[in-house]
Structures are given as C-alpha cells and as structure tokens.
NUZAMI-394672 format. One record per atom (N, C-alpha, C): residue in one letter; x, y, z. Coordinates in steps of 0.05 Angstrom, whole numbers, plus 5000, padded with zeros to 4 digits. Layout:
<nodes>
AXYZ
...
</nodes>
This chain:
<nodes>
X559874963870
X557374893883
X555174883863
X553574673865
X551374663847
X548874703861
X547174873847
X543874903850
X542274753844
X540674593868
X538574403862
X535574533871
X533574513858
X531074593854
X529674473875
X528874583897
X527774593919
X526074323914
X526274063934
X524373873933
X524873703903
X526173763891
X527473553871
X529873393873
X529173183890
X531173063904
X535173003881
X536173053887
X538973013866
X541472813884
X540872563884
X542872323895
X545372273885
X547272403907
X550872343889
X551772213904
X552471983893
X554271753904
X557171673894
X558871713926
X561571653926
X563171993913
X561472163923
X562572403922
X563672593954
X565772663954
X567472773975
X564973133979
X564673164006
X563673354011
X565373474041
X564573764025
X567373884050
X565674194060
X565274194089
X563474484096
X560774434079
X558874294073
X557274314062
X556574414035
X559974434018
X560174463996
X560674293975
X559174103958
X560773953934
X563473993924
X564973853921
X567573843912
X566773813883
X566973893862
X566773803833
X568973843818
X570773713810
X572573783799
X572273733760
X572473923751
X571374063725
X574473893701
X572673773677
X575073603677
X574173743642
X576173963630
X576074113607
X575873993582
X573773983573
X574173773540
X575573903523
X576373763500
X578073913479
X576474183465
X573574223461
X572974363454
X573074613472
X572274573498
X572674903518
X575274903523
X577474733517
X580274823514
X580675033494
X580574923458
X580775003437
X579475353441
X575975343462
X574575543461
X576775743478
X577775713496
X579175903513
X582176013499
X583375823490
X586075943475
X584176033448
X583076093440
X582276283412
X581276493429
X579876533447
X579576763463
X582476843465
X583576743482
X586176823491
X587977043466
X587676823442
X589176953414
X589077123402
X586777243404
X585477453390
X585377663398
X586177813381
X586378153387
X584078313392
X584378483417
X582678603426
X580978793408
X578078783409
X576078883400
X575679063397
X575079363374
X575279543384
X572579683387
X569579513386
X567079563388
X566279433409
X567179323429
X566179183447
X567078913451
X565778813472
X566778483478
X565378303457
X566878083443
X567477853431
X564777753437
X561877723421
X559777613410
X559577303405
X558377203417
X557776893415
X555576843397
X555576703372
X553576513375
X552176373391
X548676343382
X547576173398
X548675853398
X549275753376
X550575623377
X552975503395
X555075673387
X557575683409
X556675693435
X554775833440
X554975843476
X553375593481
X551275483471
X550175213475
X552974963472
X553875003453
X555874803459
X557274823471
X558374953493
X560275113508
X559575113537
X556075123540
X554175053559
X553574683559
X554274583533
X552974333534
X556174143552
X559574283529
X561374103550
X561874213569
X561074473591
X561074413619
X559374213635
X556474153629
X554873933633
X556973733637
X558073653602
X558373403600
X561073323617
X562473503622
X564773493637
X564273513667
X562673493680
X561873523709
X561373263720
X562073173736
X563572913738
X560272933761
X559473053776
X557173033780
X554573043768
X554273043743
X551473163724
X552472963705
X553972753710
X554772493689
X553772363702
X553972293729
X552772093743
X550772133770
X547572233760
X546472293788
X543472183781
X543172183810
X540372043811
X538272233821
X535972273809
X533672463817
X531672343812
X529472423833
X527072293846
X525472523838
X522472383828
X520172583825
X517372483815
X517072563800
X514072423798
X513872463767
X512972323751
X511572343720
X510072403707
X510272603694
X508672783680
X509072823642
X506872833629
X506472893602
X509972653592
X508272433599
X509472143581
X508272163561
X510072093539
X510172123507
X511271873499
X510371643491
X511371413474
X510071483438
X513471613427
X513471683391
X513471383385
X512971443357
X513671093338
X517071063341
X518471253352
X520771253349
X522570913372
X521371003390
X521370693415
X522270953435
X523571283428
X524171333454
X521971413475
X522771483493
X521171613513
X522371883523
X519872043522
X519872373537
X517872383553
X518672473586
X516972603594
X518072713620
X516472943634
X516773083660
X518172993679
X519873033692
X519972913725
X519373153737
X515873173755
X516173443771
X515973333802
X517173613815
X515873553845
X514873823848
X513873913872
X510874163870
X512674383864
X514974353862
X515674653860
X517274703828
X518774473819
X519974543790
X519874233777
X520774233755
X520174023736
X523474003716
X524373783707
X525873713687
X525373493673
X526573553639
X525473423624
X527273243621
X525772973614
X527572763611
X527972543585
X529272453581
X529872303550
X531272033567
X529371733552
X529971453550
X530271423526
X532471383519
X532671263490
X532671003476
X531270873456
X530370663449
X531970423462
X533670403464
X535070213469
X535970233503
X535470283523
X534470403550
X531170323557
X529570403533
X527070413539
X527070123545
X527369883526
X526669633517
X528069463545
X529769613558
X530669403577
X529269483611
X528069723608
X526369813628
X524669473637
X523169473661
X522869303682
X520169403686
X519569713676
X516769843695
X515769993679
X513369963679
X511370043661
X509770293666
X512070483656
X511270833664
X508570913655
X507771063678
X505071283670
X505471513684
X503171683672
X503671903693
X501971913709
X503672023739
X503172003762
X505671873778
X506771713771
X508671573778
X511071693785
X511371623824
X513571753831
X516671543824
X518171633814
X520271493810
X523371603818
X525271473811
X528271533819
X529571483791
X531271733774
X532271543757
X534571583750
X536771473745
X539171573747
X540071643713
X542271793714
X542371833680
X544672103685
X544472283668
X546472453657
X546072673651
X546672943657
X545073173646
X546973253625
X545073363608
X546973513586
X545373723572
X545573883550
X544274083542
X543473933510
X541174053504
X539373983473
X539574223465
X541274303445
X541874523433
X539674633420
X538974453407
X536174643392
X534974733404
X533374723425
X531674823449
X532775043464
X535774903471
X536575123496
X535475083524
X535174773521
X534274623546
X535674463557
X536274353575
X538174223595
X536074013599
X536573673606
X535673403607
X536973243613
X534373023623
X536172783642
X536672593623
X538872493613
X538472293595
X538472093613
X536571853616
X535571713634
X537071383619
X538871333644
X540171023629
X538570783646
X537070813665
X535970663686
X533970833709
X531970713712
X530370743726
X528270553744
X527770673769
X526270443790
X524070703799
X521770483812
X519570653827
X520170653852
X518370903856
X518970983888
X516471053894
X514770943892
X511570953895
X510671063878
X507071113896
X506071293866
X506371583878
X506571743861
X506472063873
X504272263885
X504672363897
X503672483924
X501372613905
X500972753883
X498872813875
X497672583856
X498772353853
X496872173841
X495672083873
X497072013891
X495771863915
X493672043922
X493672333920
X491572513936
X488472433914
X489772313884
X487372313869
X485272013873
X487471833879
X486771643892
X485071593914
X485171843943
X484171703962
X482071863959
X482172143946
X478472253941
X476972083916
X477971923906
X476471803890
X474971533900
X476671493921
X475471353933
X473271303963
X474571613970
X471971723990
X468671783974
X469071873957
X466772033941
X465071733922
X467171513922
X466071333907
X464271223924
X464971143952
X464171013971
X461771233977
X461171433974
X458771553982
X457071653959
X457171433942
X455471423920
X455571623901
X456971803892
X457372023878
X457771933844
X458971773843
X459671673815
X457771323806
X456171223828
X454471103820
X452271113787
X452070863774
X451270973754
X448371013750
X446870953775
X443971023769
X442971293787
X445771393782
X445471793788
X445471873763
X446471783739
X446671823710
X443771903703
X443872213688
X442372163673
X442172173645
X440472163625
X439972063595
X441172403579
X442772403566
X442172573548
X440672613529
X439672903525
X437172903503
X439372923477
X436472733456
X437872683433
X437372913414
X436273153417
X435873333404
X436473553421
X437873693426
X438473983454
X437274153434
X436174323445
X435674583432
X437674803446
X438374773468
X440274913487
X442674763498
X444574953485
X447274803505
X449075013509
X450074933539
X451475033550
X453774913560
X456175193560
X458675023566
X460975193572
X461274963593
X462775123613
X466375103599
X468575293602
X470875243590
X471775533587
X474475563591
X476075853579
X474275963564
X474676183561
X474076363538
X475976413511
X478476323526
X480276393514
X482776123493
X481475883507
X483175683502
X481975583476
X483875373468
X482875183433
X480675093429
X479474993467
X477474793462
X476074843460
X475175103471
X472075193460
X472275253433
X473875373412
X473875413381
X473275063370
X473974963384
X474174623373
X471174533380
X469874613406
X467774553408
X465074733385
X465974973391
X463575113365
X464074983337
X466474963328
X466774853305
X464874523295
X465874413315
X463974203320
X459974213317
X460174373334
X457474473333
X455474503308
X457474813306
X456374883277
X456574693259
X458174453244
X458074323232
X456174033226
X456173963263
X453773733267
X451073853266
X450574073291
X447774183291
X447774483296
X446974613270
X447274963277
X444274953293
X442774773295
X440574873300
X440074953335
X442374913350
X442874953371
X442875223381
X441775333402
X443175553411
X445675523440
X448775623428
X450275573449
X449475803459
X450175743496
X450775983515
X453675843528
X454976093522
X458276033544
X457676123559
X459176093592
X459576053613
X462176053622
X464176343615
X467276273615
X467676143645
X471076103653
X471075933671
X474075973663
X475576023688
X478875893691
X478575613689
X481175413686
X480175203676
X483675053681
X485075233702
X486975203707
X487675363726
X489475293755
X489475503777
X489175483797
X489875583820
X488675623845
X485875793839
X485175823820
X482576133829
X480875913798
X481475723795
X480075513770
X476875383788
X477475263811
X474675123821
X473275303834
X473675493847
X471175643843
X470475783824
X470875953803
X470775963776
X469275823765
X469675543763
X467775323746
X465575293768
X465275323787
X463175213808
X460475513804
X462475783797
X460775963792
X459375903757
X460875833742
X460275803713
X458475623719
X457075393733
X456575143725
X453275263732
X453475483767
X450575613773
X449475773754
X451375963734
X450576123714
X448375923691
X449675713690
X447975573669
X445075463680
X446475353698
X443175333723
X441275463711
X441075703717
X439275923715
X438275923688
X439875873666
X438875933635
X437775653627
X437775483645
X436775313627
X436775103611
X439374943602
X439674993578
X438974623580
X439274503552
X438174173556
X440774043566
X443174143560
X445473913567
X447674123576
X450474053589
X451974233598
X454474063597
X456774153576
X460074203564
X461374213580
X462574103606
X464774193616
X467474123602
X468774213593
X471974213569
X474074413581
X476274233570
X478774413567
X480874173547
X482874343546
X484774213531
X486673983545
X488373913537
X490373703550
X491573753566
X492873633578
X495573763602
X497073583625
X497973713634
X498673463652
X496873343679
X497873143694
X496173173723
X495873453727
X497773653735
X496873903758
X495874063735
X496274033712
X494274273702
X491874123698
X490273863705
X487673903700
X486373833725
X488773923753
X487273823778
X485774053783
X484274193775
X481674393778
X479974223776
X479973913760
X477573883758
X477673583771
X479973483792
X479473353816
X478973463838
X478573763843
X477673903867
X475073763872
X474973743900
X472473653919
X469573773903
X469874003909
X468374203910
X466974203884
X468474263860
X467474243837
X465873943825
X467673713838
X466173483828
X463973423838
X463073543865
X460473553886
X458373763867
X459074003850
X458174233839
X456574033814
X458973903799
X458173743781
X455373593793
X456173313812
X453973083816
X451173323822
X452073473844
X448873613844
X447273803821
X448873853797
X447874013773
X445173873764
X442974003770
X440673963748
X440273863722
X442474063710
X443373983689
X444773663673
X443573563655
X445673343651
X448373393635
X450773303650
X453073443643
X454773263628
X456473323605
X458473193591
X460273263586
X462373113595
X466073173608
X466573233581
X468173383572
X471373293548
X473473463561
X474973273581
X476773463593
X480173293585
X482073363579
X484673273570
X484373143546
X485872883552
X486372743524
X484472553531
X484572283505
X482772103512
X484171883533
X486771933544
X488271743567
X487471943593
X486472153593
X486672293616
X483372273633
X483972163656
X481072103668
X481772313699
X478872483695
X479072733720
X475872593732
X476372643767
X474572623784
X471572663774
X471972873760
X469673033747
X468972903718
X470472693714
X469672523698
X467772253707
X468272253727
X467272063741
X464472053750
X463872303756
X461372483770
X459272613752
X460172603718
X459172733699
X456772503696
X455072563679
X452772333669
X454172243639
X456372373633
X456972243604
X460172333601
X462172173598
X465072233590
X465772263569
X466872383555
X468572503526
X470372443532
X472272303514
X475272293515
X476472633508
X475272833490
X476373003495
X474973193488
X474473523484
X473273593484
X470573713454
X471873593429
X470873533408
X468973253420
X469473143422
X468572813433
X466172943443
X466573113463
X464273193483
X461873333467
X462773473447
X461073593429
X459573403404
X460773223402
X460272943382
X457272863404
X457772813422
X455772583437
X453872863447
X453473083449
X451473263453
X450173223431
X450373213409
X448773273386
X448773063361
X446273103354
X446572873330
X447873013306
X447672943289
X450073013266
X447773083250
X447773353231
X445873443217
X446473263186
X448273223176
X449673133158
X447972863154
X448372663175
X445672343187
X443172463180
X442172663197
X439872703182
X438372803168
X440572973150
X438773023117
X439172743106
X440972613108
X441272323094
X438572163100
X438272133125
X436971973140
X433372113130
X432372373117
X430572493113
X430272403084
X433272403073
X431972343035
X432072073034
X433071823053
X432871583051
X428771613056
X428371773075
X425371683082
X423771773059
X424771983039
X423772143012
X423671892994
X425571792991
X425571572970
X423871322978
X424571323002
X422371083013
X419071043005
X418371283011
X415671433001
X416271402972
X417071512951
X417271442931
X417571222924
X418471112934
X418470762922
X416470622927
X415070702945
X412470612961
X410170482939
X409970692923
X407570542904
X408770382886
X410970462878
X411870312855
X411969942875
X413169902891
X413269652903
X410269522902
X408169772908
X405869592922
X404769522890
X404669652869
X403669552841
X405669352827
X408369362840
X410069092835
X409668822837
X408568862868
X408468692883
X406668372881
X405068462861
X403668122847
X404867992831
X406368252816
X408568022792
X410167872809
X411667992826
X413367932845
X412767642858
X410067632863
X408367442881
X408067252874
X407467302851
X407167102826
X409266892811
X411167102811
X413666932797
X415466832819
X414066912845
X415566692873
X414366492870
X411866442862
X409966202872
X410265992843
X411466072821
X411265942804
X414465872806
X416365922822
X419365802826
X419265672849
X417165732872
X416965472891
X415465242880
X413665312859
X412065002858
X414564842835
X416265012814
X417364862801
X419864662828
X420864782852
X422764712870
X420664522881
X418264502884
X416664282901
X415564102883
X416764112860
X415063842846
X416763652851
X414463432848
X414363102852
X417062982839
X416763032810
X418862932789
X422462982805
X421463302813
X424663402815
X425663312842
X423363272867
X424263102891
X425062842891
X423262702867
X424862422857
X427162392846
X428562592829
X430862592817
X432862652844
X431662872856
X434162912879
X434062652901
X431762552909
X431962192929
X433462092906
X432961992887
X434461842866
X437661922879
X438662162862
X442462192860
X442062172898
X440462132917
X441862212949
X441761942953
X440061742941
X441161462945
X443161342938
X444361422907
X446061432893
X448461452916
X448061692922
X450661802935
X450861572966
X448061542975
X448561383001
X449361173010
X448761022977
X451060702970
X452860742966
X454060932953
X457160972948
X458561022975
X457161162992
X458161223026
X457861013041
X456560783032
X456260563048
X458360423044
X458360343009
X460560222997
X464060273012
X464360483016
X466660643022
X466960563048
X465260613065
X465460503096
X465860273101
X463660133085
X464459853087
X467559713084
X467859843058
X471559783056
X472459853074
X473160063086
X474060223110
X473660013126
X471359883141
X471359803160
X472259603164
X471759373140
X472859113134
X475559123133
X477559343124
X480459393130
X481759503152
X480059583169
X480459633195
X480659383212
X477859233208
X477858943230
X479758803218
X480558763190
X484058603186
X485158663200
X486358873193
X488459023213
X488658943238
X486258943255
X486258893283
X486458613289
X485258493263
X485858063273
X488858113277
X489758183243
X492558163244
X494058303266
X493458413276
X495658563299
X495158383330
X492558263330
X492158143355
X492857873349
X493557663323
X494657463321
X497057493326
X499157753314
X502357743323
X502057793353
X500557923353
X500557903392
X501057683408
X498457423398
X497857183402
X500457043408
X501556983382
X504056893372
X505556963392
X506357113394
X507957333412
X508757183439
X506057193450
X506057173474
X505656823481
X505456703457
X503856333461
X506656203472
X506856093493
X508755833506
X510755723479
X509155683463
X510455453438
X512255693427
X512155883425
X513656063415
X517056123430
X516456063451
X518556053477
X519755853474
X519855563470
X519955343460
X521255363439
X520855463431
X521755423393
X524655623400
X524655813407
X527855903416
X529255743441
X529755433449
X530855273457
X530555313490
X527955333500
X527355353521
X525255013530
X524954923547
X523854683557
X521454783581
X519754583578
X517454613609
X517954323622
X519154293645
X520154093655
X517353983674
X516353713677
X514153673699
X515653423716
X514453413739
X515153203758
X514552973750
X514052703763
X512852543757
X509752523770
X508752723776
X506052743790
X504252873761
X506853023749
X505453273716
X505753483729
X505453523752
X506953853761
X508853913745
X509254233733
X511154343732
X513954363757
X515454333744
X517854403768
X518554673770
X519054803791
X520155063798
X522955043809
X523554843821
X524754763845
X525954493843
X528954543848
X530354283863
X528554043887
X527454193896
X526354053921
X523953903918
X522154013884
X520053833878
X521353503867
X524353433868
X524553143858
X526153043883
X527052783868
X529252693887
X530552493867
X532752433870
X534252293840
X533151973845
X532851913821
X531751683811
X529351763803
X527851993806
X525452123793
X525252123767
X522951993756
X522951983729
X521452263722
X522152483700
X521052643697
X521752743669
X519752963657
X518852953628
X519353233621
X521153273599
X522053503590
X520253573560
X519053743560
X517053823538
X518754103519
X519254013491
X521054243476
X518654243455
X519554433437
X518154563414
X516954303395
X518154043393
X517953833377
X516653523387
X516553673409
X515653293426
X516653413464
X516553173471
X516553103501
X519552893503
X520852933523
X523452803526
X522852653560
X523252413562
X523452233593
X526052273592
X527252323622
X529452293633
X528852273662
X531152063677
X531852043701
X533352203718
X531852283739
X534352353751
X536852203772
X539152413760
X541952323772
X542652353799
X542352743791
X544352833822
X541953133813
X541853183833
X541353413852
X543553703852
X543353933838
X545654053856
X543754363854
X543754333875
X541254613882
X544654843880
X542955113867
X544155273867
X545255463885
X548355623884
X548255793914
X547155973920
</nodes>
C-alpha cells in the first residue's frame, strides 16, 4: 500500500485495485538482489546489527522507487511553486497543494518540447517518475510531460481580491504619493530577524548615514504575519518618520501571502506615511505592492529609491567646487575666446572664400547635369528602341512576311467569310510583296 499526501492528487492508470488496496507488484533490480544475498552471506555480527552507509541505503531507497511499477508511471496534480529556469535548459520547481509539496525535475530535453509556459501559481497535472536524488536524500518527480489544469486556488484567490480592491480605487495612481528626496527619518517595517533588514541597513549606511532608521519588527510570514505588520505599520504612524520600508526576502506564493491579506493592503493604502514595497524577488508582485506609493523589486531596491546616494553627492558638491573655481578663470578667458571666434567667422564669411566655394558648386553642378543628361538621353533610346520592336512586333506587314495573306471582296471589304463572295467573284489577295487578283471557282464552306 502506498501513502499519498492528503490533497495531492496521485493518478494510476490501468492498475488492478482489490479492497481498496493497490496491488504493486515490486519487480527486484540486480542491485537489491546482489544487496540481500551479501546480507544473507555474512557472518553474524558480534557488536550489533550490520551498519549502512548513507550511501547504500539511498541507493537501496532509490531501486525500490525505481522498481515500483507504480512511482514509474503516475500522474500528480498541484499547483507551482519556486520555478527556477538555470542556464542549464532544466527546470526545478514545487508542486504544492495546502497541505504538502514535492519537488520536481524537467530535464532539458522534456523542457524544449513542453507546449506551456510555466509560472508560479499554476495549477497543473504532470505525469513522470519518482525516484530518489541521493545527494539530498530527497525523493522527485522526474516530469516527462505535463498539461494545465487551471490556475491554482491560491493564485485565483490573488486574482479576484486584486480585482475587488482595484475596482474600488485602492491602487489608483493619483492615491500615490511623492517620495521625499532627502528623508531625514525612515522607517521600516520587516523581521527583526531575517537577511533583509541587514541588506536594507547595509544599504543605508552606505548611500545615506545621514538618516535616522527606526525598526518596527513585524512577522513577515504566518498566520499571526498580517496583524503583526498592520501593528508595525501604526507604530511608525506615531514616530513620524518621512518615508516607510515595508521588506522581506523571497519565497514562494504562500510565504509572501501576508502581504496579499485584505487587511494589511487596506493598512498600507490608508498609511499617512508614504510607503515603499521591497518585498520577494524582482518577478514577485504582492497586493501590497500594488497599494504602496512606490515598488522595489526587492528589498535592497527599496532602500536604493528611499535615498539618494551620498557617494552622487560629494561628487555632485566637488563638480559645483570646481565649477566656482573655474568661474573666473572662464570669465577673464572669455574675450580671447570671443575674439578668436569672430576672427574664424569673418575668415568663413569672406567674399573671396564664398566665391571659391559657388565656383567648385558650379563646377560640381555641370558635371551632375552632364551625367544626367547622359543618363537620360540613354534611357529615352532604350525606350524608342524597345517601343519600335514592339511596333514591329505587332505591324500587319510583319504577319505577312511569315506567309500569311489579307484577302478583300470585290467591294475592298476584308473577307471573314465564305458567304461574303459568290464564285466568279473577282477578289484580291494582298502578301508581304504586292497584291494578287484571283477569281473565284468553287465555294466549299467548312464543317
């Protein structure tokens, strides 16, 4: 009997089931053969039972997998989480449903024939193979094919509040307001305990020490995360401060749905404060990104656009030092300067040198005439000559001359027709060389 993880759907097809128990019949590879007769051979221990390597039992763990005639061929449904495209072409990432998660592997050559263009969120079905990754000591779907099965129940829940809250103006952009370009106070909400805040001070101190931070810890992951942040966000209220950090690190959908809660993104739009997201990565977009007056792709990012960079403006202070210093030297420059412009425009505006340049531009404008003219005069040949073989072509006498005749009545009508004569009709045959009289004989109209 096999154990499947509550709500992680596991599809076996063309398998015999008896009392509600899987039939699996266990088919022994050469290696857990080889493993059981060396157990078998070996003389009893006199310190205890026979010690495995981690090794050995992973491979020992990996051909029962591979020998399970059900866990070679099954299909499981779930939703997508922490997608990873390496330079490698493969693909890694989650399949969870609310209660457990397994990890999954597309390998380059699998990936490239895929049909669907994974993200996360994405509920899917995918069939493949389980087996064990020894190094880890993890068990995985090696995924040979996969199809969608909508989108998943916590991307759809992110979906339809994003679209309630949009529709009631919450993320409108002239609720935005300006960040100051100088804070003297910042505050920020985030763990106490996590990377991002060390990533955010670091930041800080480096662009502008001249700041005073106040933290405002905050769960930042949890059932007990949105009110937490909704309490952190009033603490700052009160102090003050010019701009307000909401951060955390990366993660998947459910670890950064604290900050698609209702509650908190309503906490956000009504903050006094003007607020700036760095919450996940720079692919990861939260409700509360939406509702902020300014988005960070992450939470360094967020600390970048709070503050100007002290580094810009000592630069930006000795560019204005030298400026001032250069100041007089330019303005006592500045007649020579004036001077030796006005004596290289009048030499570019004299008379002599505008005559030399009309001179060579006439020069040049006969030779362009010259040239066209040829051109054009060899063009209209061309076209006599092509419209005389035309002529030719098409002239009567030309028809004639390959042993053809224009026959007339005796009225000078052309003849078309038996029925324009009658024999004894004198009538006149016209060839390439002259005109021919003949009588007619006989008549013999065609069938």
């Amino acid at each position: 009997m096999i154990s499947v993880p509550d709500r992680l759907s596991l599809i076996v097809t063309k398998k015999p089931v008896f009392n509600g128990m899987v039939n699996i019949p266990i088919r022994l590879t050469l290696f857990m053969v080889e493993g059981i007769l060396n157990l078998l051979m070996e003389k009893p221990q006199l310190f205890g039972p026979r010690i495995l390597s981690v090794t050995d039992l992973s491979r020992y763990l990996r051909a029962l997998m591979e020998s399970d005639e059900i866990l070679r061929d099954v299909w499981v449904s779930g939703e997508i989480s922490n997608l990873s495209r390496p330079a490698s072409g493969h693909i890694y990432f989650t399949l969870k449903d609310p209660t457990a998660g397994l990890r999954c592997v597309i390998w380059r050559t699998n990936a490239a024939r895929l049909m669907v263009n994974l993200r996360d969120g994405q509920a899917v079905e995918a069939h493949g193979a389980i087996s064990l990754y020894e190094r880890d000591g993890t068990y995985q779907l090696y995924i040979d094919s996969l199809r969608l099965a909508g989108e998943g129940w916590l991307y759809q829940e992110f979906l339809r509040l994003k679209a309630r809250l949009e529709a009631e103006g919450l993320f409108d952009m002239e609720r935005k307001r300006p960040i100051p370009a100088f804070p003297r106070k910042i505050g920020i909400v985030t763990s106490a305990t996590g990377a991002a805040l060390q990533d955010i001070l670091n930041t800080l101190t480096g662009r502008f020490p001249l700041a005073e931070v106040i933290l405002s810890p905050a769960a930042v992951q949890g059932d007990e995360a949105p009110p937490a942040l909704i309490r952190a966000l009033k603490r700052l209220e009160s102090a003050k401060p010019d701009v307000i950090l909401v951060a955390r690190g990366g993660g998947s959908l459910e670890d950064l749905w604290a900050f698609n809660d209702e509650t908190v993104v309503r906490a956000i739009a009504a903050c006094s404060i003007p607020i700036i997201t760095g919450i996940g990565h720079e692919t990861d977009f939260t409700l509360a990104d939406f509702a902020a007056d300014l988005r960070a792709p992450t939470p360094t990012g967020a600390a970048v656009l709070a503050t100007p960079d002290a580094a810009e403006l000592r630069t930006a202070l000795g560019s204005q030092l030298l400026h001032l210093d250069s100041a007089v030297s330019a303005i006592l420059t500045a007649s020579r300067r004036d001077s030796s412009d006005m004596q290289q425009r009048l030499v570019r505006l004299s008379p002599q040198r505008m005559v030399q340049e009309d001179r060579q531009r006439l020069d040049d404008n006969l030779e362009r005439a010259r040239r066209g003219l040829a051109a054009s005069m060899l063009l209209r040949r061309a076209r006599v000559d092509g419209l005389a073989s035309r002529l030719g072509a098409l002239s009567p006498l030309a028809v004639l001359q390959r042993g053809y005749a224009v026959v007339r009545a005796p009225d000078g009508r052309i003849l078309h027709t038996v029925q324009q004569v009658q024999p004894g009709d004198e009538i006149t045959a016209t060839v390439h060389d002259g005109d021919v009289t003949a009588r007619v004989q006989k008549i013999s109209p065609s069938q």
